[in-house]
mmCIF file of the N, C-alpha and C atoms, coordinates in Angstrom:
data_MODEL
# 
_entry.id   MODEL 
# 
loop_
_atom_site.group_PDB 
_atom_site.id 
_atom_site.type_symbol 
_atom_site.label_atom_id 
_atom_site.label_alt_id 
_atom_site.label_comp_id 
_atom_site.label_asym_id 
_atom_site.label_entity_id 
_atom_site.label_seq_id 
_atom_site.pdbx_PDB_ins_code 
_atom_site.Cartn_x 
_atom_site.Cartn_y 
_atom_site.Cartn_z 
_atom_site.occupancy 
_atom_site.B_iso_or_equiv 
_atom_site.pdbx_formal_charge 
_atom_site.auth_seq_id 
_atom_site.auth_comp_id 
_atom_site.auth_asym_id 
_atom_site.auth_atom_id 
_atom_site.pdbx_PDB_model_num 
ATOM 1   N N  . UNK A 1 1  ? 103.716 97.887  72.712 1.00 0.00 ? 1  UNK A N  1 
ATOM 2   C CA . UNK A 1 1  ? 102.555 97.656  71.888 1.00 0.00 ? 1  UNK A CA 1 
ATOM 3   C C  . UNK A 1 1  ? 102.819 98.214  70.489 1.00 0.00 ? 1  UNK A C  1 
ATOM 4   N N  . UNK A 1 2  ? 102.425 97.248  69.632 1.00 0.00 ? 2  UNK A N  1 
ATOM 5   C CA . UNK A 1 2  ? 102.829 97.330  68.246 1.00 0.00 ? 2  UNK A CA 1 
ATOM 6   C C  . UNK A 1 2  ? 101.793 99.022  67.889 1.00 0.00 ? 2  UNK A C  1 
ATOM 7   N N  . UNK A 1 3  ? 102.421 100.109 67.041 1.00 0.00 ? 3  UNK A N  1 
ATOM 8   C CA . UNK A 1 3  ? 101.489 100.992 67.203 1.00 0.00 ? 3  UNK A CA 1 
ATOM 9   C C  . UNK A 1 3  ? 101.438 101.433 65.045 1.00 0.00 ? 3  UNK A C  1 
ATOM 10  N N  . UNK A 1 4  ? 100.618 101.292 64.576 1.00 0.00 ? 4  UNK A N  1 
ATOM 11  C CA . UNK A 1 4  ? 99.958  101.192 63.130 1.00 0.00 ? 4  UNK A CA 1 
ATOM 12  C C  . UNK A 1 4  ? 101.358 102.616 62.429 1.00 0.00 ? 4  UNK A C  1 
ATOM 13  N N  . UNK A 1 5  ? 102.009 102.795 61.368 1.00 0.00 ? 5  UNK A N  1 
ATOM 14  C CA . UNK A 1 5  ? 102.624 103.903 60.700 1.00 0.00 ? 5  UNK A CA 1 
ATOM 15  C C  . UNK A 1 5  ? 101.993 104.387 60.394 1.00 0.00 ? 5  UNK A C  1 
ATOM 16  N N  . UNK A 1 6  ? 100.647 103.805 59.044 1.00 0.00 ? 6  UNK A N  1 
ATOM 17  C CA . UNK A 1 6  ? 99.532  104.475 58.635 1.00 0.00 ? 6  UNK A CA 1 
ATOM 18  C C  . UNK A 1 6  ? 98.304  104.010 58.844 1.00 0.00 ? 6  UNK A C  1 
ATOM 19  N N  . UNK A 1 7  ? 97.437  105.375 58.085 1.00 0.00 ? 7  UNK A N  1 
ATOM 20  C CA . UNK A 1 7  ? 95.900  104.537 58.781 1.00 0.00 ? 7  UNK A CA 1 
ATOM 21  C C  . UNK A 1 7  ? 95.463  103.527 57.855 1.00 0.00 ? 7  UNK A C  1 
ATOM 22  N N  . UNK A 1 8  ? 94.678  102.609 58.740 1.00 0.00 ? 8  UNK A N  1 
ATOM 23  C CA . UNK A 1 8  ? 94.544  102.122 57.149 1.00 0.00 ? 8  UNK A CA 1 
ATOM 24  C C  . UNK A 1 8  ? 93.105  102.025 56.919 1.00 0.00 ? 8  UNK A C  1 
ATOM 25  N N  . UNK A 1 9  ? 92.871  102.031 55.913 1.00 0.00 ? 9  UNK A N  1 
ATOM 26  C CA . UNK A 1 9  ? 91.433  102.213 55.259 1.00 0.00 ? 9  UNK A CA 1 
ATOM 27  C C  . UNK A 1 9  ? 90.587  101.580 55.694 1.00 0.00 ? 9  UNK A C  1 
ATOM 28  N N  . UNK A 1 10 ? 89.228  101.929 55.329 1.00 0.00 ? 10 UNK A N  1 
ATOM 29  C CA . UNK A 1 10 ? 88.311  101.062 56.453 1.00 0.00 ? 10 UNK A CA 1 
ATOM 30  C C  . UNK A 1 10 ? 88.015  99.736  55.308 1.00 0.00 ? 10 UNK A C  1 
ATOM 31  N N  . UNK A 1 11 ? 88.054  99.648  54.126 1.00 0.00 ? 11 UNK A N  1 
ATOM 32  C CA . UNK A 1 11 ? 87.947  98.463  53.360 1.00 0.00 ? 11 UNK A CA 1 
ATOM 33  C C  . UNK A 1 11 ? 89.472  97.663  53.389 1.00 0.00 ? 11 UNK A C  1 
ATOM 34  N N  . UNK A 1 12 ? 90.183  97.911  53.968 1.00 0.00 ? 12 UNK A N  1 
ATOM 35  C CA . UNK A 1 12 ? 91.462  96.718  54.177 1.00 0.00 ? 12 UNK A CA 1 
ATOM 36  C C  . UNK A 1 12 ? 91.023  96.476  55.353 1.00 0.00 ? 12 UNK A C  1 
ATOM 37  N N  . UNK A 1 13 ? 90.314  96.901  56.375 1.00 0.00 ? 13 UNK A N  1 
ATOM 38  C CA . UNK A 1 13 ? 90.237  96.802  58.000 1.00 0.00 ? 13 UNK A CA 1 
ATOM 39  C C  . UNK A 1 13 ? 89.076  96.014  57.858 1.00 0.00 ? 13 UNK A C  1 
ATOM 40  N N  . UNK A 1 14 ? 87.815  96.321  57.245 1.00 0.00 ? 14 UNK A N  1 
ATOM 41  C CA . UNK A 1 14 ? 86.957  94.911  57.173 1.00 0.00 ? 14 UNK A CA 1 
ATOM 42  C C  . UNK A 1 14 ? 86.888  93.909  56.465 1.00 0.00 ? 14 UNK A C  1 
ATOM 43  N N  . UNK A 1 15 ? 88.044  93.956  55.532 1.00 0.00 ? 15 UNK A N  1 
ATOM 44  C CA . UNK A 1 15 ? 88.396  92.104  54.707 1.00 0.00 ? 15 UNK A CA 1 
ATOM 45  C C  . UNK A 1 15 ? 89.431  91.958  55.962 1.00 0.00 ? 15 UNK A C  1 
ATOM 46  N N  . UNK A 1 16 ? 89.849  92.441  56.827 1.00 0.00 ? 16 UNK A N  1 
ATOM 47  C CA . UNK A 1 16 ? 91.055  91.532  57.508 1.00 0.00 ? 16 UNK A CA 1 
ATOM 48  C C  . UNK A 1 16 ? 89.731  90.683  58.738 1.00 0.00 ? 16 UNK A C  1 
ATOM 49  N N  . UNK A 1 17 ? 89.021  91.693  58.954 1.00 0.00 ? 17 UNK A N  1 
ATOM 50  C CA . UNK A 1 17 ? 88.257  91.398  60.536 1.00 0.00 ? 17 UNK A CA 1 
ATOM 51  C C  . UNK A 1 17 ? 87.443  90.405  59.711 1.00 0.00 ? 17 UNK A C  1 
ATOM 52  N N  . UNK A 1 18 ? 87.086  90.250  58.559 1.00 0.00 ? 18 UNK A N  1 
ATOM 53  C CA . UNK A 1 18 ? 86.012  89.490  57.843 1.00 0.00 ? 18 UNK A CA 1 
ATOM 54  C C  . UNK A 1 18 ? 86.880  87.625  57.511 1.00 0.00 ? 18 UNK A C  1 
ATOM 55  N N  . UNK A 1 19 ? 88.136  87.799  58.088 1.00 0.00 ? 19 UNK A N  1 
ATOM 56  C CA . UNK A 1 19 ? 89.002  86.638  58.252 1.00 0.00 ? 19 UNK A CA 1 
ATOM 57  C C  . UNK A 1 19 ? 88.338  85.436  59.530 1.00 0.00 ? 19 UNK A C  1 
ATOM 58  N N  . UNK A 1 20 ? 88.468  86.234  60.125 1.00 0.00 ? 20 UNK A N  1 
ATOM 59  C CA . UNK A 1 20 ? 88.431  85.618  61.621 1.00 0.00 ? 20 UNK A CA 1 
ATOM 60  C C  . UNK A 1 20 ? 86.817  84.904  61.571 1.00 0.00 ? 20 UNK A C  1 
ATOM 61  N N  . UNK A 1 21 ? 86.997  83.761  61.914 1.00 0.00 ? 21 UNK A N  1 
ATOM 62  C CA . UNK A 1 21 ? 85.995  82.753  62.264 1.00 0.00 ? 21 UNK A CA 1 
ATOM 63  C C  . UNK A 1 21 ? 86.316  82.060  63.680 1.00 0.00 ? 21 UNK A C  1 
ATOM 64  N N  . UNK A 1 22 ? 84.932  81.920  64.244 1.00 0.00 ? 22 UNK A N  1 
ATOM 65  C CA . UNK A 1 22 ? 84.952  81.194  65.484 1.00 0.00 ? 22 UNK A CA 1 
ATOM 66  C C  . UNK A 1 22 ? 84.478  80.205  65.353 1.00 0.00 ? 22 UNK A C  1 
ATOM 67  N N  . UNK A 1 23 ? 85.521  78.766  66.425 1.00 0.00 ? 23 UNK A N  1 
ATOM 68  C CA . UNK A 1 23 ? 85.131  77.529  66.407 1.00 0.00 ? 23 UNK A CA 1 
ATOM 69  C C  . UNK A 1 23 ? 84.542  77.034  67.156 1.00 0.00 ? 23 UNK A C  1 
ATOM 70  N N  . UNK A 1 24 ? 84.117  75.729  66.816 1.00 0.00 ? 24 UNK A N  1 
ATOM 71  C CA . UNK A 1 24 ? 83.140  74.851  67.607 1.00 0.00 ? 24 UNK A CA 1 
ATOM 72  C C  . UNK A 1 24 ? 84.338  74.207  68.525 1.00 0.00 ? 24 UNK A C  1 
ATOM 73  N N  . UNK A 1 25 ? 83.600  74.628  70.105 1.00 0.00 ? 25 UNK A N  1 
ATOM 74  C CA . UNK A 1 25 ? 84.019  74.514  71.329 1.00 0.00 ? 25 UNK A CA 1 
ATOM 75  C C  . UNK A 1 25 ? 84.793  72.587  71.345 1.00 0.00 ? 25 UNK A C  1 
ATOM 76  N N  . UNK A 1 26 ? 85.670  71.996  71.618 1.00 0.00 ? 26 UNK A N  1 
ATOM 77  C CA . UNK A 1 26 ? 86.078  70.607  71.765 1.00 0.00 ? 26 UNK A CA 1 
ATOM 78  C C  . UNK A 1 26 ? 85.392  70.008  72.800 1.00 0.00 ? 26 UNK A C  1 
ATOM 79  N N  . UNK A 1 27 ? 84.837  68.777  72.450 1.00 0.00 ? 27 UNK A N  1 
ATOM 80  C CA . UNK A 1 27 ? 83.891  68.324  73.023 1.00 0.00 ? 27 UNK A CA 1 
ATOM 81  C C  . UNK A 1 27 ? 84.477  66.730  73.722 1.00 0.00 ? 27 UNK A C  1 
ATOM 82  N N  . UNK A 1 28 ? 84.325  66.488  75.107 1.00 0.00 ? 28 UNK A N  1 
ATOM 83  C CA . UNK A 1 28 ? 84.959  65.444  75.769 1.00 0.00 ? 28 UNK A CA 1 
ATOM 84  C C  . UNK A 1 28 ? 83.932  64.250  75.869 1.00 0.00 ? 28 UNK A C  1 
ATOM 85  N N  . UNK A 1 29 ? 83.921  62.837  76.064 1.00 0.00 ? 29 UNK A N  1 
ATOM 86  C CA . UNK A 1 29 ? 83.247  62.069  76.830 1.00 0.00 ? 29 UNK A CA 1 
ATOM 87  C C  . UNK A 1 29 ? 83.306  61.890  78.421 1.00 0.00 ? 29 UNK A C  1 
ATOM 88  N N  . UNK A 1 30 ? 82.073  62.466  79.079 1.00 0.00 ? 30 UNK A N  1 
ATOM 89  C CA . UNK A 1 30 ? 81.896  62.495  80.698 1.00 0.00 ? 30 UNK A CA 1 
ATOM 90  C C  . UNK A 1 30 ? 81.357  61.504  80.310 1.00 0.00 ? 30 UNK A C  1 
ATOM 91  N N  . UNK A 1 31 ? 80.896  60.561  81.215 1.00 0.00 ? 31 UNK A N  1 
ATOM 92  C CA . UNK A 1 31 ? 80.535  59.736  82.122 1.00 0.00 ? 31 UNK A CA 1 
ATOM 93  C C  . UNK A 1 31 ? 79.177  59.917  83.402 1.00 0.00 ? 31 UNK A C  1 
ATOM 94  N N  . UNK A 1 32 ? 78.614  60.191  82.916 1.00 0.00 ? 32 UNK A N  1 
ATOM 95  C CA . UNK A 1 32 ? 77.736  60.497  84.626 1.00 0.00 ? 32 UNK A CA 1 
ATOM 96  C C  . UNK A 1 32 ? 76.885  59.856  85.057 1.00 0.00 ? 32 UNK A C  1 
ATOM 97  N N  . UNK A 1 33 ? 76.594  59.198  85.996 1.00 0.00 ? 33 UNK A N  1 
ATOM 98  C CA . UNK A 1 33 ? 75.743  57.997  86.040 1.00 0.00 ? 33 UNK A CA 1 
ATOM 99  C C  . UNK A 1 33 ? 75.626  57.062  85.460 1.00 0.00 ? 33 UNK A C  1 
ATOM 100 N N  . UNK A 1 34 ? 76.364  56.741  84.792 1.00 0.00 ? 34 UNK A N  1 
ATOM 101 C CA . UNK A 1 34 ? 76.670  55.632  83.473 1.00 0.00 ? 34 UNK A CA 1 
ATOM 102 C C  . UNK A 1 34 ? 75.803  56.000  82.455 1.00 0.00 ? 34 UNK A C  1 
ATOM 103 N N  . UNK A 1 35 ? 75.765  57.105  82.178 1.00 0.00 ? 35 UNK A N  1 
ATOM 104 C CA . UNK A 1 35 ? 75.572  57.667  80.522 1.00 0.00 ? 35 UNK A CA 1 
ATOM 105 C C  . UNK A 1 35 ? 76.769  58.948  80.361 1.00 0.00 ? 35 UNK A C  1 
ATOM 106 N N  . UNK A 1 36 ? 77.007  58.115  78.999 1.00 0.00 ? 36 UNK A N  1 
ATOM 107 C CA . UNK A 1 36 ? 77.994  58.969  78.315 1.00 0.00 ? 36 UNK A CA 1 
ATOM 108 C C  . UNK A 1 36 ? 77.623  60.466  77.820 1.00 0.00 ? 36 UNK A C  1 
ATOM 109 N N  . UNK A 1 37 ? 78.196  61.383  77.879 1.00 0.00 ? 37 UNK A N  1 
ATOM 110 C CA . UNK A 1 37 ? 77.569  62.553  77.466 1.00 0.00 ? 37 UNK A CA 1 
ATOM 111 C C  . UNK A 1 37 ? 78.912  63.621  76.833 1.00 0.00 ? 37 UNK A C  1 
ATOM 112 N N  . UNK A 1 38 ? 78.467  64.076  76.158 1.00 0.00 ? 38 UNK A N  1 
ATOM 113 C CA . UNK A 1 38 ? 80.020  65.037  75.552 1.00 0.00 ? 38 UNK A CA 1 
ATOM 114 C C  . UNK A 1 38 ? 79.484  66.848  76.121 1.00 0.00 ? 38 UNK A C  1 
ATOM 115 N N  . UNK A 1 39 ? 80.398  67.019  76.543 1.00 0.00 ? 39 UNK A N  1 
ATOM 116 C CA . UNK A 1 39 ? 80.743  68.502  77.242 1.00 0.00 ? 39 UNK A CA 1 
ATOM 117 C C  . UNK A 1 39 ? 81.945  68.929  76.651 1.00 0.00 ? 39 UNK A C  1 
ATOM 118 N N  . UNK A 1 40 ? 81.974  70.240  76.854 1.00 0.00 ? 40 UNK A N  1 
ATOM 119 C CA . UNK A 1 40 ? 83.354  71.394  76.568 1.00 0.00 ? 40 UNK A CA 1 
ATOM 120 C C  . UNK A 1 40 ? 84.070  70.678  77.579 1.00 0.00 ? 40 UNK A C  1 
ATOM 121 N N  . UNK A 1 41 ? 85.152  71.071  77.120 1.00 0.00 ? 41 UNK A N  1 
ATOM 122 C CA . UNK A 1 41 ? 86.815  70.922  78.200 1.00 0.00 ? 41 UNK A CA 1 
ATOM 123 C C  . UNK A 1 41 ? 86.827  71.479  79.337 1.00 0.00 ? 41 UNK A C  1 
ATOM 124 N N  . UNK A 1 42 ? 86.189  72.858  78.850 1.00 0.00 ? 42 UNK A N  1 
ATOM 125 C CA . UNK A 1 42 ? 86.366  73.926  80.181 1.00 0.00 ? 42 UNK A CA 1 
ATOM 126 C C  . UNK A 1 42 ? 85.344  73.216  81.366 1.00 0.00 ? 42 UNK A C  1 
ATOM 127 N N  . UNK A 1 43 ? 83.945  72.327  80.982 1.00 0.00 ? 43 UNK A N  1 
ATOM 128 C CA . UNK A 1 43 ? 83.179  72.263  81.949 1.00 0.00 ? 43 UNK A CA 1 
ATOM 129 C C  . UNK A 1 43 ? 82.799  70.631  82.438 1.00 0.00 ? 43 UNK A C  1 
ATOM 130 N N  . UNK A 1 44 ? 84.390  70.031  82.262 1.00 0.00 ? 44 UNK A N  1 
ATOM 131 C CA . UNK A 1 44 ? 84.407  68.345  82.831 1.00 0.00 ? 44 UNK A CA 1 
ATOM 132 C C  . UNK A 1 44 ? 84.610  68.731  84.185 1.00 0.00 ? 44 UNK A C  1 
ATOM 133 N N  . UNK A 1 45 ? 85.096  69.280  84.761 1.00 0.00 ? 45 UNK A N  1 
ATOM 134 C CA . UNK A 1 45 ? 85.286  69.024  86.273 1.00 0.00 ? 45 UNK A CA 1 
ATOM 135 C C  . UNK A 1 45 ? 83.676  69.471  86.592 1.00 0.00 ? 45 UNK A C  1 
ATOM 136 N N  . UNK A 1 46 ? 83.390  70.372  86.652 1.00 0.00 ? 46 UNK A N  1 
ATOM 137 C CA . UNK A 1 46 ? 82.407  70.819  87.157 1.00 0.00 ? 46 UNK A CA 1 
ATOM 138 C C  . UNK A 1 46 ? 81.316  69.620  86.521 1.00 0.00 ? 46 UNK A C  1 
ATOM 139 N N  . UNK A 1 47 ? 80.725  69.018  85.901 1.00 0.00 ? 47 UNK A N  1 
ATOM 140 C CA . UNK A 1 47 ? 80.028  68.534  85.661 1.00 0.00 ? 47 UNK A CA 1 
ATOM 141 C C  . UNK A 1 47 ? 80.232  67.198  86.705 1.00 0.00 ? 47 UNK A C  1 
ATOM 142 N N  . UNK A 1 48 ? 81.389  66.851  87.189 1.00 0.00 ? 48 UNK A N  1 
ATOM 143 C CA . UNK A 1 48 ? 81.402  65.116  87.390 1.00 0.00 ? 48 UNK A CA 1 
ATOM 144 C C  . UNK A 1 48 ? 81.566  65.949  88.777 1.00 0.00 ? 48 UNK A C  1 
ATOM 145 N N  . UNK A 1 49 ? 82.006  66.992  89.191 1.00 0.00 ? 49 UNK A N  1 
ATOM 146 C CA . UNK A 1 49 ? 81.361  67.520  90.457 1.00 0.00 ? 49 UNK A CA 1 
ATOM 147 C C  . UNK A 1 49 ? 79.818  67.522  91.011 1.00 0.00 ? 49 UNK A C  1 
ATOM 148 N N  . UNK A 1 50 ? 79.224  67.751  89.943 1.00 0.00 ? 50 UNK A N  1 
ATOM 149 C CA . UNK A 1 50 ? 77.811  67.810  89.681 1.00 0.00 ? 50 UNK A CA 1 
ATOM 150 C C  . UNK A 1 50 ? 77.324  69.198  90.269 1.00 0.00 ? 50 UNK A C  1 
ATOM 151 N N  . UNK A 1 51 ? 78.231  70.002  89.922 1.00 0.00 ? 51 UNK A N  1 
ATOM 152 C CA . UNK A 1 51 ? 77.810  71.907  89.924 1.00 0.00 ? 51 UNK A CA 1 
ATOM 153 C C  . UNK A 1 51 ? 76.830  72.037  88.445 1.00 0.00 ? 51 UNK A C  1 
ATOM 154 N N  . UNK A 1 52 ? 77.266  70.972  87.395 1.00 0.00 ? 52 UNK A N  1 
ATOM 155 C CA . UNK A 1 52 ? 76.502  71.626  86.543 1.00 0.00 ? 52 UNK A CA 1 
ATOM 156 C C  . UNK A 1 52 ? 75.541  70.125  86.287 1.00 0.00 ? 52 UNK A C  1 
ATOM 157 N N  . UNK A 1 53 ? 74.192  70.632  86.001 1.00 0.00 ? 53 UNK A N  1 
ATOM 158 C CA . UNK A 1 53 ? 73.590  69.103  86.273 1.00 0.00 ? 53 UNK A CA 1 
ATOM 159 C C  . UNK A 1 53 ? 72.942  68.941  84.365 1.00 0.00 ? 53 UNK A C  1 
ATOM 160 N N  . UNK A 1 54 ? 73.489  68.212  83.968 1.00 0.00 ? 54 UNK A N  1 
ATOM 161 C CA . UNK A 1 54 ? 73.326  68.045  82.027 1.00 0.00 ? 54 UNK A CA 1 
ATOM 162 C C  . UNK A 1 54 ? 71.954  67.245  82.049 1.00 0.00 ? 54 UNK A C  1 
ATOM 163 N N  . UNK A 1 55 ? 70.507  66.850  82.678 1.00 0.00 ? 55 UNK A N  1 
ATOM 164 C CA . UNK A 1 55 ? 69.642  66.787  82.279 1.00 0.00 ? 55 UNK A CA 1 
ATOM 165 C C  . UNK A 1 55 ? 68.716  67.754  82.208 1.00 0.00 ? 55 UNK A C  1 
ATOM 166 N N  . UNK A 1 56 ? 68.954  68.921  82.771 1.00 0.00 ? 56 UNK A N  1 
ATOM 167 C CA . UNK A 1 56 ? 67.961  70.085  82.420 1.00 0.00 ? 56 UNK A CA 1 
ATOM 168 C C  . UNK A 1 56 ? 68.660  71.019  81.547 1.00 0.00 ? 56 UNK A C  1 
ATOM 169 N N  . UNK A 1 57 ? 69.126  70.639  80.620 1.00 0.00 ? 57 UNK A N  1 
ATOM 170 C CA . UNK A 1 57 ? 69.860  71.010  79.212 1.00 0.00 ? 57 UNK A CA 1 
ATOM 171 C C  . UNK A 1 57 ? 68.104  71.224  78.364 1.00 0.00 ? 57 UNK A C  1 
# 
């Protein structure tokens, strides 16, 4: 594990953390009952399983 030489200041430490942005999740076309519907990646199986049910959204 990479371990820091010096400390570093708390104004270089919050412009670096002030970098990082989070993205909008990728969104698929399911199919379910013959309406098209867009879901995350992570939650196509489960949906066309029908563990997760997308009209009480």
């Amino acid at each position: 594990m990479a371990v820091p030489k010096r400390r570093m200041s708390r104004a270089n430490s919050r412009s670096r953390r002030a970098q990082w942005k989070a993205e909008n999740p990728q969104l698929q076309n399911v199919k379910v009952g013959g309406v098209k519907q867009r879901v995350p990646r992570r939650l196509v199986k489960a949906v066309q399983a029908g563990i997760i049910d997308l009209d009480r959204r």
